[in-house]
MARZARO-456177 format. One record per residue: residue number from 1; residue in one letter; x, y, z of N, C-alpha, C, O in turn. Coordinates in nm, 4 decimals. Example, Ala and Ser with C-alpha at 12.3 -4.5 7.8 and 13.67 -1.06 7.14 Angstrom:
! MARZARO-456177
     i   aa        n_x        n_y        n_z       ca_x       ca_y       ca_z        c_x        c_y        c_z        o_x        o_y        o_z
     1    A     1.3190    -0.5690     0.7800     1.2300    -0.4500     0.7800     1.3200    -0.3300     0.7800     1.4236    -0.3319     0.8465
     2    S     1.2850    -0.2250     0.7080     1.3670    -0.1060     0.7140     1.2900     0.0030     0.7870     1.3409     0.1138     0.8039
This chain:
! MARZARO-456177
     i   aa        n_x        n_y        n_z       ca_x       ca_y       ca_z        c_x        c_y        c_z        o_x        o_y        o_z
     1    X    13.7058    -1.7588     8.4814    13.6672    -1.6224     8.4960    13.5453    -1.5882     8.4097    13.4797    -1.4864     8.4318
     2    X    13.5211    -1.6580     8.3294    13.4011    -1.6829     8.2144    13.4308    -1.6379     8.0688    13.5374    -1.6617     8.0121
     3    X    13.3457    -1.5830     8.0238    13.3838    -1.5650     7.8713    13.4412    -1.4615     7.8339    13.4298    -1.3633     7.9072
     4    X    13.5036    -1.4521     7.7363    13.5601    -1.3347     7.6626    13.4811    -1.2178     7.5855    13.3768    -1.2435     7.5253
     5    X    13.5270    -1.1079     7.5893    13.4828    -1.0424     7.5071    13.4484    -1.0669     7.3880    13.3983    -0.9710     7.3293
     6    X    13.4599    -1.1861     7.3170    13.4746    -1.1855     7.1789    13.3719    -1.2749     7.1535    13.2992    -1.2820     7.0544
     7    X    13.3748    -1.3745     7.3018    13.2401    -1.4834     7.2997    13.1550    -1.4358     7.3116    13.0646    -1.4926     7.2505
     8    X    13.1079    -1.3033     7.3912    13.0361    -1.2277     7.4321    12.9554    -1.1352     7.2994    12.8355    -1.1316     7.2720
     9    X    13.0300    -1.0905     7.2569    13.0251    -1.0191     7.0910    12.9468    -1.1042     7.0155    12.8300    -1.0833     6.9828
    10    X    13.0283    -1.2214     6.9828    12.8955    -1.3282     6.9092    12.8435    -1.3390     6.9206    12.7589    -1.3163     6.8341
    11    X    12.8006    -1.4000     7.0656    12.6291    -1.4436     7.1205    12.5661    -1.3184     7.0723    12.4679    -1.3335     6.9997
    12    X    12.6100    -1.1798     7.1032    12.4921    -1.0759     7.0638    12.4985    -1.0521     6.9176    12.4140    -0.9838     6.8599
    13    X    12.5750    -1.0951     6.8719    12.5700    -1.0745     6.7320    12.4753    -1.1617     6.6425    12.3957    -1.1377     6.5518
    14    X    12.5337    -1.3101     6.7298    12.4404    -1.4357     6.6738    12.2728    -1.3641     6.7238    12.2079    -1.3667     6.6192
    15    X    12.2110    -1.3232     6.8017    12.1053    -1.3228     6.8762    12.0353    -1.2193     6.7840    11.9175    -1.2304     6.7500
    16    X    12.1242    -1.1089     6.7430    12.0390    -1.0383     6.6653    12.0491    -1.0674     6.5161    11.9945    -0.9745     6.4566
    17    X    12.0880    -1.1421     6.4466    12.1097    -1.2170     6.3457    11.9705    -1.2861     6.3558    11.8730    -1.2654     6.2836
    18    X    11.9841    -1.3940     6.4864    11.7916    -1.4212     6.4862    11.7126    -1.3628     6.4854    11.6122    -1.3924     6.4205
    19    X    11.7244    -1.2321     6.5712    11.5990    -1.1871     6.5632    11.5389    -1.1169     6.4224    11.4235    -1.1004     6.3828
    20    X    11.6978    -1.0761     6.3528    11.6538    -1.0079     6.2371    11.5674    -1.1481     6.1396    11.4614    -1.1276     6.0806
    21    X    11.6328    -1.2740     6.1403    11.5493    -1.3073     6.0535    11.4451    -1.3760     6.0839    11.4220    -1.4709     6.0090
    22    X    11.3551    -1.3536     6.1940    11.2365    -1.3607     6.2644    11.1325    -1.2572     6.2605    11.0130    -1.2820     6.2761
    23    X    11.1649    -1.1795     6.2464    11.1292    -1.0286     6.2166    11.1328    -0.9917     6.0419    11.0573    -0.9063     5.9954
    24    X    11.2231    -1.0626     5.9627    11.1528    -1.0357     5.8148    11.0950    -1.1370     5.8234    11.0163    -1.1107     5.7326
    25    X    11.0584    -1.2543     5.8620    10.9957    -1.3985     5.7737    10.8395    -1.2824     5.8380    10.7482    -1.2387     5.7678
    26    X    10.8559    -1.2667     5.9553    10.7117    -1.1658     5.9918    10.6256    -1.1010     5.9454    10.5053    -1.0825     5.9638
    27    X    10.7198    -1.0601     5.8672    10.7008    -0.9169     5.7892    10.6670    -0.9527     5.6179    10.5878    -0.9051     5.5365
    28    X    10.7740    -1.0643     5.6123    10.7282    -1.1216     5.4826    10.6183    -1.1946     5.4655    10.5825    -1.2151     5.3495
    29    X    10.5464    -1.2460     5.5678    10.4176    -1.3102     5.5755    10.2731    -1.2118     5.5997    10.1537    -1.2394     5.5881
    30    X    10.3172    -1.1348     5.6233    10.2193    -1.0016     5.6730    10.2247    -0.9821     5.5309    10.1145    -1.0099     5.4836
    31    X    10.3053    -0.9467     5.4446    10.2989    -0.8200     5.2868    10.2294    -0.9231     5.1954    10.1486    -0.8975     5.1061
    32    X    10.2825    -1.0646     5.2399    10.1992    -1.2143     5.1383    10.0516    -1.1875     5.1516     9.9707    -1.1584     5.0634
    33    X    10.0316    -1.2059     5.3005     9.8723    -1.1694     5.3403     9.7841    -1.0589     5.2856     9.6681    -1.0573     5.2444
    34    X     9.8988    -0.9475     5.3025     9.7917    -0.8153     5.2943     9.7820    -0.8322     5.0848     9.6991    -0.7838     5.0076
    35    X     9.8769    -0.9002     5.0630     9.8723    -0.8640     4.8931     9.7603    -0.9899     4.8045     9.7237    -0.9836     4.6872
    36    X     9.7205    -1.1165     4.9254     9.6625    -1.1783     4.9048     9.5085    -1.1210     4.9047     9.4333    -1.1455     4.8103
    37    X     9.4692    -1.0462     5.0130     9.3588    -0.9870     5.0173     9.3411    -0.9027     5.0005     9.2480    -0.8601     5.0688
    38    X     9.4178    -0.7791     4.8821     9.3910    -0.7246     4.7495     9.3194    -0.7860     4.6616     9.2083    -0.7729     4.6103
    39    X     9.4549    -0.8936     4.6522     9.3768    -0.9446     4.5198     9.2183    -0.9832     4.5239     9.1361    -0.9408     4.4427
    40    X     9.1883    -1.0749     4.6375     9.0778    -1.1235     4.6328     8.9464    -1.0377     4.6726     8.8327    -1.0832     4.6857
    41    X     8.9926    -0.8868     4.6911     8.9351    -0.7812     4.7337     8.8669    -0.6986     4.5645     8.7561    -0.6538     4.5349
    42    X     8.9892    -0.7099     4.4925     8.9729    -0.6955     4.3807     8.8784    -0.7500     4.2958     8.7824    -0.6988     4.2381
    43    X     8.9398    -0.9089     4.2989     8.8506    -1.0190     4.2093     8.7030    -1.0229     4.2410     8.6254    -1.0657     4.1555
    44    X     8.6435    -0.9662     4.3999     8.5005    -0.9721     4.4528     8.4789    -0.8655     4.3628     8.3910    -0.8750     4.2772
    45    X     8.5730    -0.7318     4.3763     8.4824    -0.6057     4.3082     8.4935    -0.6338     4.1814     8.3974    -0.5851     4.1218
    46    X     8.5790    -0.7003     4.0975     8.5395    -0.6579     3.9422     8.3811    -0.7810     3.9398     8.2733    -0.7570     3.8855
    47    X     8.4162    -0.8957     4.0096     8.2436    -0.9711     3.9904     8.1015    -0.8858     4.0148     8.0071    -0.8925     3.9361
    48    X     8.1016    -0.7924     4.1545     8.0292    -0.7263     4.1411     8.0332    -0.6350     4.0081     7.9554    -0.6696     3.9192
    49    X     8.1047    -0.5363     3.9870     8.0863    -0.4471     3.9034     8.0438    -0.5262     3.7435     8.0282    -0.4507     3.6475
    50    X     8.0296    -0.6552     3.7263     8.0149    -0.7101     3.6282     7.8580    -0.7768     3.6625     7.7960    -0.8078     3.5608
    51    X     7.8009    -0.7973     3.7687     7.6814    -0.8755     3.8212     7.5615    -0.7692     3.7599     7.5295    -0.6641     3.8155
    52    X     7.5033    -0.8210     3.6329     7.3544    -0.7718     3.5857     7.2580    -0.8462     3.5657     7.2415    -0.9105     3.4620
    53    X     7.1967    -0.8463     3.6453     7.0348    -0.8684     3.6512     6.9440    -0.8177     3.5751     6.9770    -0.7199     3.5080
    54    X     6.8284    -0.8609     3.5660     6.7135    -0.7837     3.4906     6.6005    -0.9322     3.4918     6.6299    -1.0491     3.4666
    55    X     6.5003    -0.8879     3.5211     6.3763    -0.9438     3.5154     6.3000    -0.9272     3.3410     6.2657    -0.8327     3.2699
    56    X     6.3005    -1.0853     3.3290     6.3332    -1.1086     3.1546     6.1806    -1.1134     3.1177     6.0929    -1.1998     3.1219
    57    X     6.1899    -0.9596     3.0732     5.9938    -0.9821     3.0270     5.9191    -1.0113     3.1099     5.8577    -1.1177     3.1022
    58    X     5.8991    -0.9095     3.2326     5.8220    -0.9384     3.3061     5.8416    -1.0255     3.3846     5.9437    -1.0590     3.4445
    59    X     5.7021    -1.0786     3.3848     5.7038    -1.2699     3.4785     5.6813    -1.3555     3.3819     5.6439    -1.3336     3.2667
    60    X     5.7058    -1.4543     3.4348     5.6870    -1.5529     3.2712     5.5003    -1.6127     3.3458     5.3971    -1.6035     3.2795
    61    X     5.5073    -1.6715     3.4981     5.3534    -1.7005     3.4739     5.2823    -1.6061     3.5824     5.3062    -1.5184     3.6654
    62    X     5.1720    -1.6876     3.5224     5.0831    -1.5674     3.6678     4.9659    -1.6754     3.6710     4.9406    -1.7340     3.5658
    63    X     4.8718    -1.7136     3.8196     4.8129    -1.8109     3.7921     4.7095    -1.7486     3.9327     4.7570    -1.6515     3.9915
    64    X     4.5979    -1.7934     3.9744     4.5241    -1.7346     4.0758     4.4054    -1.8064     4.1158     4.3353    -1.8463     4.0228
    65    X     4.3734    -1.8276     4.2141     4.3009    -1.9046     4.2979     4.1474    -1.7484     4.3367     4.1594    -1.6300     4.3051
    66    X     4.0256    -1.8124     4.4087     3.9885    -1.7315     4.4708     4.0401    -1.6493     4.6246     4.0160    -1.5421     4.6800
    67    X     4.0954    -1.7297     4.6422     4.2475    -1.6840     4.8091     4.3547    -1.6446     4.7391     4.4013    -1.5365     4.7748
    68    X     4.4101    -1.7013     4.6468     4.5549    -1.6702     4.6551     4.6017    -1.6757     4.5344     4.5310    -1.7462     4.4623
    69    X     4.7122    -1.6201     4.4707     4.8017    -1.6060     4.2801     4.9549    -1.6859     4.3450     5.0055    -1.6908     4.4571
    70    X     4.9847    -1.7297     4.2381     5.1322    -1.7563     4.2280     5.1425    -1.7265     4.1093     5.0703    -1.7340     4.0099
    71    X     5.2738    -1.6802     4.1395     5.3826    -1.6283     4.0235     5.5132    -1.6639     4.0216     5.5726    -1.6888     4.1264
    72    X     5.5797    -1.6711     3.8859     5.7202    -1.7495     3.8713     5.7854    -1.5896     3.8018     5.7125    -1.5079     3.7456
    73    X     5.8682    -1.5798     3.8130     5.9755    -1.4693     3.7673     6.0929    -1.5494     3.6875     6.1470    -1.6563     3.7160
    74    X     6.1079    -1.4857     3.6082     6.2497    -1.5392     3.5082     6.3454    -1.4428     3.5033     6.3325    -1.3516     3.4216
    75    X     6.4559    -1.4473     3.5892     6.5344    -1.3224     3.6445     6.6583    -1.3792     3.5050     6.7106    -1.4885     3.4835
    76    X     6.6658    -1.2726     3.4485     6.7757    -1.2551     3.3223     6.9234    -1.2729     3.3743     6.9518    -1.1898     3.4606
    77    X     7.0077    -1.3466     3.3480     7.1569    -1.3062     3.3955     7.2353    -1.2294     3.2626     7.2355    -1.2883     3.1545
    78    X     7.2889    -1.1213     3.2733     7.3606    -1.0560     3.1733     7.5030    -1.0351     3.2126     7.5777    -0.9806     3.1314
    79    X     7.5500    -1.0743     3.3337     7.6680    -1.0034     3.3618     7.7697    -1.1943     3.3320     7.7725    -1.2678     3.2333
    80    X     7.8536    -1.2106     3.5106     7.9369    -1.2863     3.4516     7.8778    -1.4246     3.5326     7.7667    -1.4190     3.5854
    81    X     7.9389    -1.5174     3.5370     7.8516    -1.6837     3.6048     7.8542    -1.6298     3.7233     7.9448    -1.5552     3.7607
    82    X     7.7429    -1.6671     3.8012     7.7500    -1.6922     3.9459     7.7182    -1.8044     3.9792     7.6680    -1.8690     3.8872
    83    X     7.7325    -1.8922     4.1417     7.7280    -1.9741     4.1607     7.6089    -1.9818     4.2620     7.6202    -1.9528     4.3811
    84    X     7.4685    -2.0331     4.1888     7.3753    -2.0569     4.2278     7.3690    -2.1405     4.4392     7.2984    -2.1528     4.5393
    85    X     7.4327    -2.1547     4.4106     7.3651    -2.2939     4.5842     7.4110    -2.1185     4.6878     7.3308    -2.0638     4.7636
    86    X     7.5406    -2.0713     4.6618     7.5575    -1.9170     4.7571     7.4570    -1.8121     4.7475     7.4847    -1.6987     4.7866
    87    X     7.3530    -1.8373     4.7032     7.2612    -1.7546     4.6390     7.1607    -1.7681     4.8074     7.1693    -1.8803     4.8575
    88    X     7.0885    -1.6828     4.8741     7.0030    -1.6277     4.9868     6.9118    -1.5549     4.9311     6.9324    -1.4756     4.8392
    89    X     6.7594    -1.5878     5.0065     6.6881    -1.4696     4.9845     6.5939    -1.4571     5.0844     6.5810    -1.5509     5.1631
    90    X     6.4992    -1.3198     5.0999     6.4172    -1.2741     5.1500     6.2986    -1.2498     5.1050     6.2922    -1.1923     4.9963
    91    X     6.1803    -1.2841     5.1710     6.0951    -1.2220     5.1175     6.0252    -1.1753     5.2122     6.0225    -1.2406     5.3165
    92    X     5.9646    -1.0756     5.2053     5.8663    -1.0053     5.3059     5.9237    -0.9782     5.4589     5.8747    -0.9456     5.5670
    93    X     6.0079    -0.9986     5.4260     6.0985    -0.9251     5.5783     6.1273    -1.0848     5.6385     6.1436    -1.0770     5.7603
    94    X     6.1393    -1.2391     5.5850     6.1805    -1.3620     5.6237     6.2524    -1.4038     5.5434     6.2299    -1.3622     5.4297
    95    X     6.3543    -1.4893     5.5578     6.4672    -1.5308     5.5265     6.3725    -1.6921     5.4808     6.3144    -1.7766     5.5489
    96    X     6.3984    -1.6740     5.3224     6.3676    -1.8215     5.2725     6.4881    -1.8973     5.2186     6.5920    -1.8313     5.2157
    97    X     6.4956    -2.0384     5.1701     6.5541    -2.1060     5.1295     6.5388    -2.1201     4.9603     6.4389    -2.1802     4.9207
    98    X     6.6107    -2.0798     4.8841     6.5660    -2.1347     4.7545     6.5475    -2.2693     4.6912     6.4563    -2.3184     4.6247
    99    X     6.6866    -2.3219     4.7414     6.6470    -2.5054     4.7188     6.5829    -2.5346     4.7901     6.5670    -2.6538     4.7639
   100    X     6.5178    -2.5098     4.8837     6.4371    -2.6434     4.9357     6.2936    -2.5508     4.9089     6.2933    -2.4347     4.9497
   101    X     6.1738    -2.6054     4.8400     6.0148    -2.5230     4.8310     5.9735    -2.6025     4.9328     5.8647    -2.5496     4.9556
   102    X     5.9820    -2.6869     5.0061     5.9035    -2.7360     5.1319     5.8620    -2.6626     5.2136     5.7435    -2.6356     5.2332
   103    X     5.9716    -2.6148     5.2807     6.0185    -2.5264     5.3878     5.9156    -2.3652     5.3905     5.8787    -2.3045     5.4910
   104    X     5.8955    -2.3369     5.2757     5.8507    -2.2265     5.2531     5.8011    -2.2337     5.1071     5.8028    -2.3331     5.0344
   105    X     5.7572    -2.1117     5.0784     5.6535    -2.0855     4.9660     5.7494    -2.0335     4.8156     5.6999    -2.0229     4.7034
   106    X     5.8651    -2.0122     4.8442     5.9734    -1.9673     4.7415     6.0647    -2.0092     4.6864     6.1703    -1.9694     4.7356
   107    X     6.0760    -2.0784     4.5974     6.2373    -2.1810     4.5515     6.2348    -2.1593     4.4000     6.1436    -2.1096     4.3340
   108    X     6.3711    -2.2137     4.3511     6.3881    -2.2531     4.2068     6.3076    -2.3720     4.1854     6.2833    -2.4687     4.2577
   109    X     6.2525    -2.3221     4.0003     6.1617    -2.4099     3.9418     6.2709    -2.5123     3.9502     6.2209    -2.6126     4.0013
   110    X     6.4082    -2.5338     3.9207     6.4810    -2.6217     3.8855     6.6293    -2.6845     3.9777     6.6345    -2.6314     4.0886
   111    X     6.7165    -2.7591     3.9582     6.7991    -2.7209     4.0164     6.8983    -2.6685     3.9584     6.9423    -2.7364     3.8656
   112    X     6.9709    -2.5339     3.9869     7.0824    -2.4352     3.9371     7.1953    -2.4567     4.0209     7.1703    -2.4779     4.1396
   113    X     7.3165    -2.4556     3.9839     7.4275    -2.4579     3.9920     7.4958    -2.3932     3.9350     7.5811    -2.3723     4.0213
   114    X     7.5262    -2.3431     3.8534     7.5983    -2.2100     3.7711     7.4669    -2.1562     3.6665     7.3809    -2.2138     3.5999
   115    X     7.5002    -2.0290     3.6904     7.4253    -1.9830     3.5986     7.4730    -1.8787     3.4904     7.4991    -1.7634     3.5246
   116    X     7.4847    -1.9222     3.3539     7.5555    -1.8532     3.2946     7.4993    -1.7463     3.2008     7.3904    -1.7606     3.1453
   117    X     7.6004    -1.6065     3.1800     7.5519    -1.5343     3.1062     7.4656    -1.5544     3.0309     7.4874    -1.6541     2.9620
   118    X     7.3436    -1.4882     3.0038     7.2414    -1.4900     2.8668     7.1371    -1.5779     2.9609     7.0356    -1.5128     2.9858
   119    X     7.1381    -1.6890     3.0095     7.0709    -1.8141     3.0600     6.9742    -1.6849     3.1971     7.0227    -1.5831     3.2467
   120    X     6.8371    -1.7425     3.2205     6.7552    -1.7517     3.3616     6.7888    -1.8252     3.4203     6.8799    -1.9076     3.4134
   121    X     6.6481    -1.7799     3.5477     6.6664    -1.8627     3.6349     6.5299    -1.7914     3.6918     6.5019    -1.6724     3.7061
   122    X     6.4453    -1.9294     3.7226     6.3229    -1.9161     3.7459     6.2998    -1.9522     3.8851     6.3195    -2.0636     3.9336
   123    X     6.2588    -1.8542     3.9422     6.1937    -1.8439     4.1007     6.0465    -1.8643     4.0981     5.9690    -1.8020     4.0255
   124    X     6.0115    -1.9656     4.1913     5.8395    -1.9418     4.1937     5.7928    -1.9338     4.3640     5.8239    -1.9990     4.4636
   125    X     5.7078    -1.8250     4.3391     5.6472    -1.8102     4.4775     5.5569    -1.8138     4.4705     5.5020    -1.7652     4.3716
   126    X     5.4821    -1.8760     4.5750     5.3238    -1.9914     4.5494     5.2423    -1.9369     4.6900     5.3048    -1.9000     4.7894
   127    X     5.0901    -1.9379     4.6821     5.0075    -1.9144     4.7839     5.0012    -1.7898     4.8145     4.9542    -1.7894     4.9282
   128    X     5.0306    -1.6230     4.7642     5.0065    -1.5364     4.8087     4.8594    -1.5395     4.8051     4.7746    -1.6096     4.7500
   129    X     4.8607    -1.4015     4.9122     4.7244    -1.3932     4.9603     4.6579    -1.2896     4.8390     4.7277    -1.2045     4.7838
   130    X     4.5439    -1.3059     4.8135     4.4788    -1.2341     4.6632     4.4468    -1.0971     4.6751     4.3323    -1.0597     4.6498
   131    X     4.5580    -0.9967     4.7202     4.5111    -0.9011     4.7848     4.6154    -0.7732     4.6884     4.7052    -0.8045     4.6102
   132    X     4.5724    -0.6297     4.7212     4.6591    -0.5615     4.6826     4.8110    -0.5146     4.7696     4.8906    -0.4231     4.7485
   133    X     4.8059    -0.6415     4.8917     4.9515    -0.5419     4.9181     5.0697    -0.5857     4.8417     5.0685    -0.6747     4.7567
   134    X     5.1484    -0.5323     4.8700     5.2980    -0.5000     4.8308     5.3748    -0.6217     4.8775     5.3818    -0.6486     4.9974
   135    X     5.4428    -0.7088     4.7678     5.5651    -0.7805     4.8263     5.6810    -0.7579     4.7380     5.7011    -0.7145     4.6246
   136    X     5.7764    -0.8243     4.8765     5.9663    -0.7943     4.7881     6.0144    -0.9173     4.8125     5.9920    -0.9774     4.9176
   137    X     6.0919    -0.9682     4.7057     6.1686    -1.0686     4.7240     6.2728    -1.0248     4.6915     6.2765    -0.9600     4.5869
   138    X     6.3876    -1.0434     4.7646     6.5398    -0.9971     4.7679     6.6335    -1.1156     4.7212     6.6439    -1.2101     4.7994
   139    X     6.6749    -1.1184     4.6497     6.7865    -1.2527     4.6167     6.9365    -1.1971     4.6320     6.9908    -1.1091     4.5652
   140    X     6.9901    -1.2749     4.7418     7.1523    -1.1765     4.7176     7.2193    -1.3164     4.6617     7.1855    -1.4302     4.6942
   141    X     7.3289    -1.2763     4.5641     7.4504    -1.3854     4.5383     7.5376    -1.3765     4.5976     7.5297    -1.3035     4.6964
   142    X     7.6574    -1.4411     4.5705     7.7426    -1.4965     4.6595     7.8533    -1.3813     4.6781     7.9265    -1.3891     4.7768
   143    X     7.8693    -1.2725     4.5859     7.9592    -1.1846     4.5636     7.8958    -1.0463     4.6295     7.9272    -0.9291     4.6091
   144    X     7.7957    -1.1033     4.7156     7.7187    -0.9902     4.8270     7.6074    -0.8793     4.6906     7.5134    -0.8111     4.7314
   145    X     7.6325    -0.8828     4.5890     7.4851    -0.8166     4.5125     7.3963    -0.8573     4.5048     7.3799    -0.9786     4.4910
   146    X     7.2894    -0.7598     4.5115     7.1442    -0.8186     4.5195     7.0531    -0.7923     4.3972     7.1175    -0.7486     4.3019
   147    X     6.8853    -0.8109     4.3680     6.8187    -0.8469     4.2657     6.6622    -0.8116     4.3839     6.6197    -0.8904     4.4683
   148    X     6.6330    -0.7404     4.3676     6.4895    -0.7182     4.4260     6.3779    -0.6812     4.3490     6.3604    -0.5831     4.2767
   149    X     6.2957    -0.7892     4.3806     6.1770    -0.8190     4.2876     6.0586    -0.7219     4.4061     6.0852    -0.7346     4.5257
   150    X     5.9401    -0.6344     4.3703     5.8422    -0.5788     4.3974     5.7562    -0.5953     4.3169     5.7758    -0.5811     4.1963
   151    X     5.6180    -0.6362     4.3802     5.5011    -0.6708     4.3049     5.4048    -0.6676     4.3562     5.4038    -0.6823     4.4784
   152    X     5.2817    -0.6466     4.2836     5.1382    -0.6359     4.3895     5.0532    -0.6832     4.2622     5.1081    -0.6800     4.1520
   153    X     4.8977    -0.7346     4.2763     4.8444    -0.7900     4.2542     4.6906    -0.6503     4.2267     4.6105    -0.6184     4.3146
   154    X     4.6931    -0.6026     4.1022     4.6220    -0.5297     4.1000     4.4653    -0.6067     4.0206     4.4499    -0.6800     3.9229
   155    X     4.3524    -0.5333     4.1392     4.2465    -0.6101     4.0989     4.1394    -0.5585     3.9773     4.0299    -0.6046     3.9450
   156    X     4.2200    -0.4384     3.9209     4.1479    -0.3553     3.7970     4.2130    -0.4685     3.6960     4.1469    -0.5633     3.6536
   157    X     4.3106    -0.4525     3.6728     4.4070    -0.5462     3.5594     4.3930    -0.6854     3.5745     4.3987    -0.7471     3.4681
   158    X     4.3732    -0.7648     3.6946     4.3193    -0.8750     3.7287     4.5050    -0.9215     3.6900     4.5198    -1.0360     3.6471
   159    X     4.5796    -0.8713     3.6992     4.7509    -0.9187     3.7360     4.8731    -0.8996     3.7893     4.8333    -0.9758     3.8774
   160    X     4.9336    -0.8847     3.8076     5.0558    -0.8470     3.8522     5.1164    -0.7286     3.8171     5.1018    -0.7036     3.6975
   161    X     5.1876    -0.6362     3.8871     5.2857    -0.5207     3.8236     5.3726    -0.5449     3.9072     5.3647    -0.5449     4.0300
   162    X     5.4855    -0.5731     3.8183     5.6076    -0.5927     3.9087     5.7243    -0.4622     3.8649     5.7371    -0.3718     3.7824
   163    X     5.7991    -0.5266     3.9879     5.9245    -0.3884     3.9463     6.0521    -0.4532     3.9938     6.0589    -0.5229     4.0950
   164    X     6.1587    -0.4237     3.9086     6.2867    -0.4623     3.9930     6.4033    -0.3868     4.0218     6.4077    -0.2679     3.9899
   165    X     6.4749    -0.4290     4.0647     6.6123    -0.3193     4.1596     6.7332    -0.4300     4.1490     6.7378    -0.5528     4.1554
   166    X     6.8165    -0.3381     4.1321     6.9202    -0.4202     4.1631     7.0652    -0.3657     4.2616     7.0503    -0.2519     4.3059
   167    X     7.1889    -0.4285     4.2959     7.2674    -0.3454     4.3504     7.3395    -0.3905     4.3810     7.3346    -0.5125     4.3654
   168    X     7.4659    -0.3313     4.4497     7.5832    -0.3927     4.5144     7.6752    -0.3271     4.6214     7.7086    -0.2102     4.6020
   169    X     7.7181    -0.3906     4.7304     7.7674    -0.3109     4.8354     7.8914    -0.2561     4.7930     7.9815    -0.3046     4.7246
   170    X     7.8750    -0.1215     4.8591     7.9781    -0.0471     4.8540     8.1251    -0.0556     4.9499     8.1385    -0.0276     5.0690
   171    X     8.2322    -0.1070     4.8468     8.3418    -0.1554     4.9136     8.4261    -0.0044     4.9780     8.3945     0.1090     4.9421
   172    X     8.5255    -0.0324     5.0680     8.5864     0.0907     5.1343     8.7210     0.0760     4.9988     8.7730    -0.0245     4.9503
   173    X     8.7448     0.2373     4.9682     8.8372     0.2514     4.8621     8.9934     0.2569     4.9532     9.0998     0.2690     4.8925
């Protein structure tokens, strides 16, 4: 005649017994996740809020052709290590490479890999044109803040005036 009421009872009893604990492991993996990317939501913002820059005395060289100047910048680190190779930049509205100077006109004098509080870090950009316009070089690190260098080539002073900026994206609270 088939099963009993009582066999019947179990199976639904057993069934939602599974589902309940299918439904917390769910749930318990969701609260792991979401509390995982706090934290690491966190750990990005206190690096930013700790990331200081400053352009250390100026430029350190300045050098000039009848066409064209190069200049090296010695960008100050004051805040906490960053990790140089995640490091991107821009200049003049193009996306350069810092390790490689082949490729383009902009790289580290050296090779960097961490760069620690107090310590530079020397950028050189080679072959500008000997003129008074305006350039920017943008360096972002790896923790999404940036370092923007502005400079022009004034021909009364026969050198450089530079300026810098710095910043960091604004996270959603």
């Amino acid at each position: 005649m088939g099963f009993s009421v009582s066999a019947s009872a179990a199976i639904i009893f057993i069934s939602f017994l599974i589902a309940a604990g299918t439904i917390y492991t769910a749930w318990s993996n969701s609260y792991a996740n979401v509390q995982a990317a706090r934290e690491d939501w966190y750990a990005l913002r206190l690096s930013q809020l700790n990331t200081l820059f400053s352009l250390n005395a100026g430029l350190s060289r300045f050098s000039n052709t009848t066409t064209y100047y190069n200049v090296t910048f010695a960008i100050r680190n004051n805040g906490v290590t960053l990790y140089a190779p995640h490091w991107s930049a821009v200049y003049d509205g193009s996306y350069v490479t810092l390790y490689n100077v082949s490729d383009d006109n902009v790289g580290f004098l050296r090779d960097y890999t961490y760069v620690l509080p107090g310590s530079s870090v020397l950028i050189n950009v080679t072959r500008i044109p000997l003129n008074s316009e305006v350039h920017n070089l943008t360096v972002v690190f790896g923790n999404g803040c940036w370092v923007r260098l502005t400079w022009y080539y004034s021909s009364a002073t026969k050198g450089v005036v530079a300026n810098v900026s710095r910043g960091c994206p604004v996270g959603v609270s």
